[in-house]
Each structure stands twice: as structure tokens, then as C-alpha cells.
N, C-alpha and C positions, 0 to 999 in steps of 0.2 A: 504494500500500500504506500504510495506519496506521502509526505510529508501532511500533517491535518494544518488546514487553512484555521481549522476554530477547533478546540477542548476544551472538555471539561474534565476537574477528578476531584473526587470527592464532592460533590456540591447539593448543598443541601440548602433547601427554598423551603418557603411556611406564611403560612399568615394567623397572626393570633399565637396563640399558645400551640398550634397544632405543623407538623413537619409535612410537607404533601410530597418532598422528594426527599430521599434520604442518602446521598450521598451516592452520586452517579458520575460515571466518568462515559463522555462520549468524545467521538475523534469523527471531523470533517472533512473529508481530503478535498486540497485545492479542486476542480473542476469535476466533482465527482456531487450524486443525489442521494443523500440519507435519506429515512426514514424513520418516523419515530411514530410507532405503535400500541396501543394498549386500550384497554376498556375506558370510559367516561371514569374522570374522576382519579386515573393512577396517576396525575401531572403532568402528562405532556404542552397543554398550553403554558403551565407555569413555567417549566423549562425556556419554550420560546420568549414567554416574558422579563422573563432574569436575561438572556442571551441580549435584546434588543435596551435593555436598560430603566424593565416597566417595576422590574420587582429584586429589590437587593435581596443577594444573597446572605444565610447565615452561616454559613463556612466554605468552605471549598475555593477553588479556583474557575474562573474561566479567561480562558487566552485565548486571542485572536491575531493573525499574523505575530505572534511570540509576544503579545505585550498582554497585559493583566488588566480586563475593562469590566471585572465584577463590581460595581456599585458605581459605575461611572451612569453620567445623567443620561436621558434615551437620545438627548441631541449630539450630544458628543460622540456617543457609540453611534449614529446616523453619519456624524461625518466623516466615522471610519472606514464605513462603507459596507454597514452591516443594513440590510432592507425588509423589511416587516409587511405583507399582507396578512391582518390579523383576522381570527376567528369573527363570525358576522360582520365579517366585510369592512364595516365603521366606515363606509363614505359621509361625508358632507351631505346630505340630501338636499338641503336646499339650497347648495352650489352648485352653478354648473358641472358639467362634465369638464368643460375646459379648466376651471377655476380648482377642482380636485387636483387635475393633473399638475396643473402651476402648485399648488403645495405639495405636492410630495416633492418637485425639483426646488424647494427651498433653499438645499442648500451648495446649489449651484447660482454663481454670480454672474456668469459668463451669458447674459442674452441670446447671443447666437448657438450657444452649445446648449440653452434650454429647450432652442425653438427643433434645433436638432434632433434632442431627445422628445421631445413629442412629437414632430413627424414620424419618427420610427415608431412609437409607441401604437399612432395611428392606421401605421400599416399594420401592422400584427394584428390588431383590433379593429376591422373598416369601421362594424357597427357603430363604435365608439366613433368615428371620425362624423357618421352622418348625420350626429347630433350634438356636435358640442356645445350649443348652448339651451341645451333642456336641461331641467333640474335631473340630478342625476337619482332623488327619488322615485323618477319616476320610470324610473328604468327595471328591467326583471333583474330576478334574483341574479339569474347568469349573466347578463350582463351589468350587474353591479359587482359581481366577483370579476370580472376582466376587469375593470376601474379601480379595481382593491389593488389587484395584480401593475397593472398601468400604472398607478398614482408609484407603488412601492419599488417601479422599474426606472420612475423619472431620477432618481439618485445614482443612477447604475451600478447601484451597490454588488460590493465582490462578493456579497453572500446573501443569499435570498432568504428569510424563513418566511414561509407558506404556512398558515393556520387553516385547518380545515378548510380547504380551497373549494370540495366538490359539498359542503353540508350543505342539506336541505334543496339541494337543485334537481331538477328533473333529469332524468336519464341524457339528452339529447346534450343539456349543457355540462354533467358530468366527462362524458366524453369529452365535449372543446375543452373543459379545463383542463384535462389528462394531456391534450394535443397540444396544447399551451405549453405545459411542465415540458414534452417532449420536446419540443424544440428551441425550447431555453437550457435545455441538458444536451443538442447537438449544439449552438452558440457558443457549449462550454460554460453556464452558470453556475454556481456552487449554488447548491438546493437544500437546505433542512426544511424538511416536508414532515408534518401530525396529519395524521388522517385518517378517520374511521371508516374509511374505504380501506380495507387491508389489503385485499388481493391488489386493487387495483397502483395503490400505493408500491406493492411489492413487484409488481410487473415494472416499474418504471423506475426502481432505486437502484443503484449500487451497493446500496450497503442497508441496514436495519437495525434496528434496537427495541425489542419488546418490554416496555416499562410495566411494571405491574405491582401496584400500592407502592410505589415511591422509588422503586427500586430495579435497576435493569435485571429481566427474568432472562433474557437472550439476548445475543448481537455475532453477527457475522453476517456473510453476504446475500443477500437481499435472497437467491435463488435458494442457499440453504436454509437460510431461515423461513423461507416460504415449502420447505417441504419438511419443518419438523415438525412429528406428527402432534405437539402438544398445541402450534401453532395454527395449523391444520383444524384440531378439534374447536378451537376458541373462537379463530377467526376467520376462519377459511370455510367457513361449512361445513367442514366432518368430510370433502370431496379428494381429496390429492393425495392419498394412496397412504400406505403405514409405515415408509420405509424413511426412518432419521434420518439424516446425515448429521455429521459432524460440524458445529460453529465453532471461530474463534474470535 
């Protein structure tokens, strides 16, 4: 495996008197798509939260490009080049589509490298192009997830984390968001991806990590960990056959 763009070890997250991660160690390799998997509730959003600068850590480490940004503010770690579409989307609703996309490029000065970064963004997404000045509430769920996606791309942060990208969307937009992830994983983006779409998550990762009550239950590669049979049983539907392999 390459060198990890992002780690963690030991890191342990809580809110109130109660621990919801207990001490996890994960490894990001530069140009490569993790995954982070497990039931409601075992901390995988918290995880991304701590990583983006939403939730200090109570012990542990996390390192990005070799520097130590656990408790640092969510703007500072933005202009490390760390990028956030979070769980329920959190657009602006009553901003446009254009005026979304202008703040996620925040923290870009450079005018003409703004306007850059939104044409491109626009090509990827026409939908989005053929309405920018509608409120962006008023847009479907799937296309407020490409806007989550767009707004969190206008930084052209070196690491993406994805928060439940495919939740609550009809089948038709699950797939474009899958097609999305795919072809920001051929561009070469560094991806940590949560998703309760397990298989489909597991089809398009490099690598994986099953969290389960605060704690990594698994991790190895995406392909093996999608045919351990305990994996299999939880979240695979009981369908991909009973033979382990070995993770590391």
C-alpha cells in the first residue's frame, strides 16, 4: 500500500459523558477510495466529523499529509485541502445553486480559478448548470446530493469525505451518485466514503473498514472484506457465498 495521505491511531471521539469511537486507527492512501462501514449508530459520521474539524477529538491522533490537524478549526483543516459533503446534504436552500457553489470555493481568492472551478463542476453536473439561479431547495433529493458533492468539489480538496452520498434517494439517483464517486476515483481523488449502501460502497472502494460500536470489527481490501462471511451475513444479505478470506 502507498504511503496514507490521512490517519488515524488511537482516536477516540464522544459527546457528553459517552465515547461513540473508541480508539481506531485508519490509513488513507494518496489516490486510493476507502470505505467506512457499519450499522446506524457505530460512529462512522463522527469519524468524518473529527477528520473535517466538526468534533475535537478526546485522544488519539489524526494526521494529514504528516502534520497533526486533531482539534484544529473546520476552516483551517478546509484550507488544507480536506473537503466535506456531509450526511443530509446541508445545502443552503434558499440560495441559489450558483451562490452554494460560490461558498464552498471560499477559500479560493483567485477569481478566474473560481470561475474555473465551476465550469468544470458544471460539466460533471449539466443538471446543475441548467438552473443556477433557482433556489437550490427546490431541487430533488438527487440532485441536491450532486450540489452537496459540487459545493464540497469547488475547494478541490486533496481528500474528499463523502457522508452518506446515496441516503434516502431513489434507485435511478443512487446509481449517478455511484457514477459520480466512479469517476472522481478515475481523476484520481482521495475518497473516504460512510455508506449504508454496503455492497455498493464495497464494489467501488479500495480498501474498507467495518466499525462496529466504536471500534474497527474489520479492514482490508474492499474485495476481501466484501466476501467475509460475517460481512456477508450483516450486510450483504446473507448472498456471496461462505468462503473467508483473509484481511489485513
Amino acid at each position: 500500500m502507498t504511503s496514507a495521505l490521512l490517519e488515524t491511531r488511537s482516536l477516540v471521539l464522544g459527546y457528553g459523558k459517552s465515547d461513540v469511537v473508541k480508539g481506531i486507527d485508519i490509513d488513507v492512501p494518496e489516490g486510493s477510495v476507502v470505505t467506512l462501514i457499519g450499522a446506524n449508530g457505530a460512529g462512522k459520521t463522527s469519524v468524518l466529523r473529527a477528520l473535517c474539524g466538526l468534533l475535537r477529538p478526546r485522544a488519539g491522533t489524526i494526521r494529514y499529509c504528516g502534520e497533526e490537524i486533531g482539534g484544529l478549526a473546520a476552516h483551517a483543516i478546509a484550507r488544507r485541502g480536506i473537503g466535506h459533503a456531509p450526511e443530509g446534504r446541508q445545502i443552503f436552500s434558499r440560495m441559489t445553486i450558483a451562490e452554494n457553489l460560490e461558498i464552498g470555493g471560499y477559500v479560493v481568492t483567485d477569481r478566474q480559478e473560481l470561475r474555473r472551478r465551476r465550469e468544470a463542476i458544471l460539466a460533471r453536473f449539466p443538471r446543475l448548470a441548467e438552473r443556477l439561479d433557482q433556489a437550490a431547495g427546490q431541487l430533488s433529493g438527487g440532485e441536491q446530493q450532486m450540489l452537496a458533492i459540487g459545493r464540497a468539489l469547488m475547494a478541490d480538496p486533496r481528500l474528499l469525505l463523502l457522508d452518506e452520498p446515496s441516503m434516502g434517494l431513489a434507485p435511478l439517483f443512487v446509481e449517478q451518485v455511484f457514477r459520480i464517486i466512479a469517476d472522481l476515483k478515475r481523476d484520481g481523488r482521495t475518497i473516504l466514503l460512510v455508506e449504508q449502501n454496503a455492497q455498493a460502497a464495497l464494489d467501488i472502494a479500495d480498501r474498507a473498514y467495518v466499525l462496529e460500536s466504536g471500534r474497527i470489527a474489520l479492514c482490508g481490501s474492499a474485495a476481501d472484506v466484501a466476501a467475509n462471511p460475517d460481512v456477508v451475513s450483516a450486510y450483504l444479505g446473507g448472498n456471496r457465498g461462505e468462503r473467508p478470506k483473509e484481511t489485513s
